[in-house]
MARKOLLUM-332183 format. One record per residue: z, y, x of N, C-alpha, C, O in turn; residue in three letters. Coordinates in steps of 0.02 Angstrom, whole numbers, plus 50000, padded with zeros to 5 digits. Layout:
% residues N
@nZ = Z, nY = Y, nX = X, caZ = Z, caY = Y, caX = X, cZ = Z, cY = Y, cX = X, oZ = Z, oY = Y, oX = X, residuo = ALA
...
***
This chain:
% residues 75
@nZ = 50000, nY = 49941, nX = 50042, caZ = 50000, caY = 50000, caX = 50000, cZ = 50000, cY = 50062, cX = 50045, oZ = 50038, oY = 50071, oX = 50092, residuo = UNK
@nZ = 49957, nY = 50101, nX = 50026, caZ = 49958, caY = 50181, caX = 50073, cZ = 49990, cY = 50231, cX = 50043, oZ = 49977, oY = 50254, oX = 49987, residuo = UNK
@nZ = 50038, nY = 50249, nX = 50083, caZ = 50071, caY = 50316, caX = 50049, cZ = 50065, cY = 50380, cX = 50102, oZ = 50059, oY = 50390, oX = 50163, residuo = UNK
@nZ = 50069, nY = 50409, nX = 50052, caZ = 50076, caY = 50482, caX = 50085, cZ = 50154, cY = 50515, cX = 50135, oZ = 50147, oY = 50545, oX = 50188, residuo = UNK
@nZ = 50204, nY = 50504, nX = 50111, caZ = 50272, caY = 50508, caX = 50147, cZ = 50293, cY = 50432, cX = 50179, oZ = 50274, oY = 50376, oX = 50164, residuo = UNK
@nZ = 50328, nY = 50450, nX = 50217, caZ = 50370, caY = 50395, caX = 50271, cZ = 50444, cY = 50418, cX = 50257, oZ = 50459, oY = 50475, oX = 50239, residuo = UNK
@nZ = 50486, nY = 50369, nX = 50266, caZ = 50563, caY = 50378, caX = 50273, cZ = 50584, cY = 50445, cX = 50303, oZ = 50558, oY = 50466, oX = 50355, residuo = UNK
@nZ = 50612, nY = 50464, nX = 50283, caZ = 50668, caY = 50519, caX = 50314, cZ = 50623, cY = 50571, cX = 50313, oZ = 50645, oY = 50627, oX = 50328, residuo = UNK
@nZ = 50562, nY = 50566, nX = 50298, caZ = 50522, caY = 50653, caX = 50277, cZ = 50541, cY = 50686, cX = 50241, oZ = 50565, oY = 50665, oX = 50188, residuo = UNK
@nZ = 50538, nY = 50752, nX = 50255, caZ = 50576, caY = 50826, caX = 50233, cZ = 50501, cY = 50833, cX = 50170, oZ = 50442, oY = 50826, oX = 50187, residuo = UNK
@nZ = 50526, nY = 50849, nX = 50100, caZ = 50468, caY = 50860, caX = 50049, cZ = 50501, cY = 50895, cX = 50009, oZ = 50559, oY = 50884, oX = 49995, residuo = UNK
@nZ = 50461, nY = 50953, nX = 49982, caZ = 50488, caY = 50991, caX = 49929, cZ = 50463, cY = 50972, cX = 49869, oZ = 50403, oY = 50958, oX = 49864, residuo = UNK
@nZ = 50519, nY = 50970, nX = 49800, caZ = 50496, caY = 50973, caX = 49729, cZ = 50447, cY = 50993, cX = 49713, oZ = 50448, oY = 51045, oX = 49746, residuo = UNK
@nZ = 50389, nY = 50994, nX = 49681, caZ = 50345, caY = 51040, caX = 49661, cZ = 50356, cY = 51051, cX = 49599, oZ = 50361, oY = 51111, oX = 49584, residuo = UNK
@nZ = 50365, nY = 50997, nX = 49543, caZ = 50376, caY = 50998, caX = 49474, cZ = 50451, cY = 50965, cX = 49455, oZ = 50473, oY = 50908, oX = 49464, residuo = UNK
@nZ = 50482, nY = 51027, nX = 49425, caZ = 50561, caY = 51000, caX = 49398, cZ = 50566, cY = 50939, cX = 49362, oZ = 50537, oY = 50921, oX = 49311, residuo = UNK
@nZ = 50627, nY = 50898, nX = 49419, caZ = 50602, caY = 50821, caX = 49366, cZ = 50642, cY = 50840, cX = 49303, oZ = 50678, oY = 50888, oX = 49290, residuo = UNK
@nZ = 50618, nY = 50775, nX = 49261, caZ = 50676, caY = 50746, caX = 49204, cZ = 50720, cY = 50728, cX = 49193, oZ = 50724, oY = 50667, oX = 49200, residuo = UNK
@nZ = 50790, nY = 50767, nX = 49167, caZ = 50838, caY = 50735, caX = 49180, cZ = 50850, cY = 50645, cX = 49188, oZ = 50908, oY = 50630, oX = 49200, residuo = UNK
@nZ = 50809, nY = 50596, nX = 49184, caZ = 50815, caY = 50533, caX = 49178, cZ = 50810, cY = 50523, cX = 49242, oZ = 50847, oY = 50481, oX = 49268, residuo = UNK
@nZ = 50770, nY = 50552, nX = 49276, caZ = 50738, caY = 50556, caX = 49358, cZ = 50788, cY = 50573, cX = 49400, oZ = 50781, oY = 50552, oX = 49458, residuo = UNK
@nZ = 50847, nY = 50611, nX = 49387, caZ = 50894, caY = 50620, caX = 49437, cZ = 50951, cY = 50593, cX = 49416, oZ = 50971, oY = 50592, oX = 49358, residuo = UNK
@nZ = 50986, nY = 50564, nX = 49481, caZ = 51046, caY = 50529, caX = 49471, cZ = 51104, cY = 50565, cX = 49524, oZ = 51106, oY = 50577, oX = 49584, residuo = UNK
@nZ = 51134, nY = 50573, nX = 49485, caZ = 51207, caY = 50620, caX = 49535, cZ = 51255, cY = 50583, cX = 49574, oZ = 51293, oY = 50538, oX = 49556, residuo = UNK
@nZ = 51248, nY = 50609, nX = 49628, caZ = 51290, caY = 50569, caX = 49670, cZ = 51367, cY = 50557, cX = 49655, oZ = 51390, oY = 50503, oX = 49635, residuo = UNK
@nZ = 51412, nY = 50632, nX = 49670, caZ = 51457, caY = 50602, caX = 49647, cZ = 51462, cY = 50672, cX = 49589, oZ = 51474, oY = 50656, oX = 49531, residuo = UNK
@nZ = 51454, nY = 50730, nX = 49599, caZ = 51447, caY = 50773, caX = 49560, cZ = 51412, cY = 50756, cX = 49487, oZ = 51357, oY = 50730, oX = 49485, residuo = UNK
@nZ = 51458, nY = 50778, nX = 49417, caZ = 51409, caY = 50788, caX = 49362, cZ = 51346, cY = 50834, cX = 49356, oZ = 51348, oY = 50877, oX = 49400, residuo = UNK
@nZ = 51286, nY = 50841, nX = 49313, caZ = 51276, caY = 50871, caX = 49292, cZ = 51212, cY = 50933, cX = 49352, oZ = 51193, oY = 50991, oX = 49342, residuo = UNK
@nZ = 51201, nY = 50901, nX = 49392, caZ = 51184, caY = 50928, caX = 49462, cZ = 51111, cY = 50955, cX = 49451, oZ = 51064, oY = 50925, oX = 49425, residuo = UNK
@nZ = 51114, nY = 51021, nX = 49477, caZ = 51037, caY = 51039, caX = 49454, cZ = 50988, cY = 51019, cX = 49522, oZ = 51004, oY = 51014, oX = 49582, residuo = UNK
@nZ = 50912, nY = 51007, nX = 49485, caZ = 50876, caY = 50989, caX = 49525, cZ = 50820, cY = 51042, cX = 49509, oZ = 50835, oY = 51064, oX = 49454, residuo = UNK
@nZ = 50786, nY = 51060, nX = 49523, caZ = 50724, caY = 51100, caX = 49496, cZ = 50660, cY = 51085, cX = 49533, oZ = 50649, oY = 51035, oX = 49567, residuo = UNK
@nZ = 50619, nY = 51136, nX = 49521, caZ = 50569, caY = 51152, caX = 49561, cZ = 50579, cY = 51198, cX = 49610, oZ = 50603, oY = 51254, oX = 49601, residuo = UNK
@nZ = 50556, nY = 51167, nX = 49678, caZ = 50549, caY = 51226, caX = 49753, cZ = 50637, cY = 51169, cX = 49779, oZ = 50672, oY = 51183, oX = 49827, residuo = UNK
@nZ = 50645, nY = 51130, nX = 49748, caZ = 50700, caY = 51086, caX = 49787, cZ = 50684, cY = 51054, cX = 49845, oZ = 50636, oY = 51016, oX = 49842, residuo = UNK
@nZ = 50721, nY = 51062, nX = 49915, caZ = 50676, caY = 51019, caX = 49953, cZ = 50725, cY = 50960, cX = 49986, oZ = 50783, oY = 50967, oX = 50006, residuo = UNK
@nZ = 50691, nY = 50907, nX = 49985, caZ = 50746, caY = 50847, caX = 49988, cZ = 50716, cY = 50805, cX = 50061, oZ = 50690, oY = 50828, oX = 50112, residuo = UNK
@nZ = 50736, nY = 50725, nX = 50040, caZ = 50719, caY = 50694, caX = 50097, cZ = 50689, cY = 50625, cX = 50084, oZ = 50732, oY = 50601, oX = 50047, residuo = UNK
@nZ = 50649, nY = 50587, nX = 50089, caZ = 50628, caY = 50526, caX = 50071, cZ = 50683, cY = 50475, cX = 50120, oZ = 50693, oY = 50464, oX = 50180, residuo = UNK
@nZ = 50716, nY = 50449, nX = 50042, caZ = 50769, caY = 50394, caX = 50055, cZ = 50732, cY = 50332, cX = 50049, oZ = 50756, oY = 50297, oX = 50094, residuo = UNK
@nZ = 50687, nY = 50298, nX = 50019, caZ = 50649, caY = 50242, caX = 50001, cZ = 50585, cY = 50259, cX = 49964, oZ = 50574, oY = 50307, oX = 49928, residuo = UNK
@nZ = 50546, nY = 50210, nX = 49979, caZ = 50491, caY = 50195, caX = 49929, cZ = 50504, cY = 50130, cX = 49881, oZ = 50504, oY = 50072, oX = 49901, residuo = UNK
@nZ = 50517, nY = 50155, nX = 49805, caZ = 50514, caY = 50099, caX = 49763, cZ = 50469, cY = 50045, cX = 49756, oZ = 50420, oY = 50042, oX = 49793, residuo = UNK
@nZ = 50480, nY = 50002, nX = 49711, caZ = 50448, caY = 49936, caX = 49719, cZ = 50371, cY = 49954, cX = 49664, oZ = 50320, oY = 49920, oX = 49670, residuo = UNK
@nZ = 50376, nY = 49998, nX = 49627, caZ = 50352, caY = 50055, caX = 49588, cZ = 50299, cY = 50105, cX = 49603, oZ = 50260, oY = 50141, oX = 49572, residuo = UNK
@nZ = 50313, nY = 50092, nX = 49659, caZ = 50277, caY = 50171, caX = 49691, cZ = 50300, cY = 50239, cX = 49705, oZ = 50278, oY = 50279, oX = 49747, residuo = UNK
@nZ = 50348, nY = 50245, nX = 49663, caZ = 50381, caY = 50312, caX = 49664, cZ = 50413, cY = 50299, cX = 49727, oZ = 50409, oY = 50250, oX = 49764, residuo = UNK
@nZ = 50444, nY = 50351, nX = 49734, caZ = 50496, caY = 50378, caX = 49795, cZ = 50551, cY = 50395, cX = 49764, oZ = 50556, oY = 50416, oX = 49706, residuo = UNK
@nZ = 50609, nY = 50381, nX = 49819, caZ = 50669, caY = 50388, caX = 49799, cZ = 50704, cY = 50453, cX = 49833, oZ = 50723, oY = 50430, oX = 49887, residuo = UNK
@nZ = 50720, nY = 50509, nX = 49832, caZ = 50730, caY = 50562, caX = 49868, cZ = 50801, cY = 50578, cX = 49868, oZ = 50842, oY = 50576, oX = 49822, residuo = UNK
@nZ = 50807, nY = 50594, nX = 49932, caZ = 50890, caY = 50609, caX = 49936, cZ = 50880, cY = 50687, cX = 49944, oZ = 50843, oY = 50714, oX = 49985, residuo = UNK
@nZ = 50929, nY = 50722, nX = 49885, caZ = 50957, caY = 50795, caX = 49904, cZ = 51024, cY = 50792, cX = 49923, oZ = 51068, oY = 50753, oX = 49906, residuo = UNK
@nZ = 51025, nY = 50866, nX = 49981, caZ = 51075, caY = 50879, caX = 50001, cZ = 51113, cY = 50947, cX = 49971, oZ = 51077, oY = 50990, oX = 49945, residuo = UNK
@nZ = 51165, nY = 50955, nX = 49973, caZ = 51183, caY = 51033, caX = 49951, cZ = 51166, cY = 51080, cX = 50041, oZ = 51143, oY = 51047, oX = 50088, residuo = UNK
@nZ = 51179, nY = 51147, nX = 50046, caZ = 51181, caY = 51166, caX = 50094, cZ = 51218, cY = 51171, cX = 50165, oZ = 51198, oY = 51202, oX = 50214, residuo = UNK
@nZ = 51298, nY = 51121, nX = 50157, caZ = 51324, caY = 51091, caX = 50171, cZ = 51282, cY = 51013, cX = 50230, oZ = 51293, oY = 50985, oX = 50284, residuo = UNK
@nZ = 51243, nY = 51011, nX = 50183, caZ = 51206, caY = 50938, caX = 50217, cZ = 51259, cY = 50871, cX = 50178, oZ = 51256, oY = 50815, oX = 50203, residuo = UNK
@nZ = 51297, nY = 50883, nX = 50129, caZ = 51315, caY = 50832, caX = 50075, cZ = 51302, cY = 50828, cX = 50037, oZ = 51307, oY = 50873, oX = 49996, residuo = UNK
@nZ = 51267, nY = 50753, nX = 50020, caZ = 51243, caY = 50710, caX = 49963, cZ = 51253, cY = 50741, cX = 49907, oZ = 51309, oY = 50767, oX = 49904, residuo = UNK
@nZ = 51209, nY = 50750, nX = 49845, caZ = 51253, caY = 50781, caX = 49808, cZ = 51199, cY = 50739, cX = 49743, oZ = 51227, oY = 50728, oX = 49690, residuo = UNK
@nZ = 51133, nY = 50722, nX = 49748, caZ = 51091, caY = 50678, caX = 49711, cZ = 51035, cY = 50641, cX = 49741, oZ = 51019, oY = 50653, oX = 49799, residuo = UNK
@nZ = 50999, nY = 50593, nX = 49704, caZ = 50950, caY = 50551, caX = 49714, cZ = 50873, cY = 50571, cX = 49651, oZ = 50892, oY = 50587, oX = 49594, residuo = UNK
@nZ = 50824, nY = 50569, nX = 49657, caZ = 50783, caY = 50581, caX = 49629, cZ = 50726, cY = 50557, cX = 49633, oZ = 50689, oY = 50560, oX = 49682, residuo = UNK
@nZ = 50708, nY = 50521, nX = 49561, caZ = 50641, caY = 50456, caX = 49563, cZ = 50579, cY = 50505, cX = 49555, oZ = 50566, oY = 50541, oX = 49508, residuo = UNK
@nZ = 50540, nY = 50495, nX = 49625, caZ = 50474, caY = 50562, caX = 49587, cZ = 50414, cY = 50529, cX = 49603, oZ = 50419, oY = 50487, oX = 49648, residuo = UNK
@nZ = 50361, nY = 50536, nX = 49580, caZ = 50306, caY = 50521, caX = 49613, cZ = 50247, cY = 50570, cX = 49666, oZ = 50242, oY = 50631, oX = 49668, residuo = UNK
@nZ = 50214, nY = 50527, nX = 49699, caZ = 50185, caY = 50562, caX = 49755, cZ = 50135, cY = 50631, cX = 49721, oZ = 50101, oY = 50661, oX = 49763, residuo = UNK
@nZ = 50132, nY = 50647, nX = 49673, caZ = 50091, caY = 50698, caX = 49669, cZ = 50138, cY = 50755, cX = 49641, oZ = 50109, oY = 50803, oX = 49615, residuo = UNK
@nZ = 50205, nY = 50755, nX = 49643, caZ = 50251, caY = 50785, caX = 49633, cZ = 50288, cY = 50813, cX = 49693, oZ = 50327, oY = 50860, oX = 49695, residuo = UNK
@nZ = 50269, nY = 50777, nX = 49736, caZ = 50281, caY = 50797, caX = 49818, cZ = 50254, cY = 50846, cX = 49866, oZ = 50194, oY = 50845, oX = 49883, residuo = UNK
@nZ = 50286, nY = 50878, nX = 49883, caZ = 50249, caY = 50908, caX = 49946, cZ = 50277, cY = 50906, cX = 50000, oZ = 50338, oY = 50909, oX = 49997, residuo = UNK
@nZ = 50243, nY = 50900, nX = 50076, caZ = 50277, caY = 50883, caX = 50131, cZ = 50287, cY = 50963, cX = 50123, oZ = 50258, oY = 51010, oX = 50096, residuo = UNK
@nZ = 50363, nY = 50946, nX = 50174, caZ = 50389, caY = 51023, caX = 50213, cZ = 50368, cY = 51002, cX = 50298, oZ = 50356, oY = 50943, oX = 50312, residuo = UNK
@nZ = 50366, nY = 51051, nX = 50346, caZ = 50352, caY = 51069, caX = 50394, cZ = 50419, cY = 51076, cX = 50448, oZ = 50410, oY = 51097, oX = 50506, residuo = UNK
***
């Protein structure tokens, strides 16, 4: 399978997911939007990607199921 991201790549949100799409780490209620920029934690069995956000801290704060055309690499 060819993908566009690799592990641990830096990618920004492009389109605000669905709340169903994000899962909170340990925080409720955690906003995710668009212009979020996270980190590729896995590639699902799915296709999607599994993305880890950080707060500005650099602690975990959610996970987010997105797909590759929802992605953009950061630099």
């Amino acid at each position: 399978m060819n993908t566009k991201f690799k592990r641990h790549d830096k990618v920004k949100i492009i389109i605000s997911p669905s709340e169903s799409d994000i899962e909170s780490y340990e925080e409720e209620n955690v906003l995710v939007k668009k212009g979020t920029i996270g980190e590729i934690n896995m590639l699902l069995p799915n296709g999607r990607y599994h993305v880890l956000i950080k707060n500005s801290e650099g602690i975990k704060i959610a996970y987010v199921v997105a797909d590759e055309e929802v992605l953009e690499s950061v630099k």
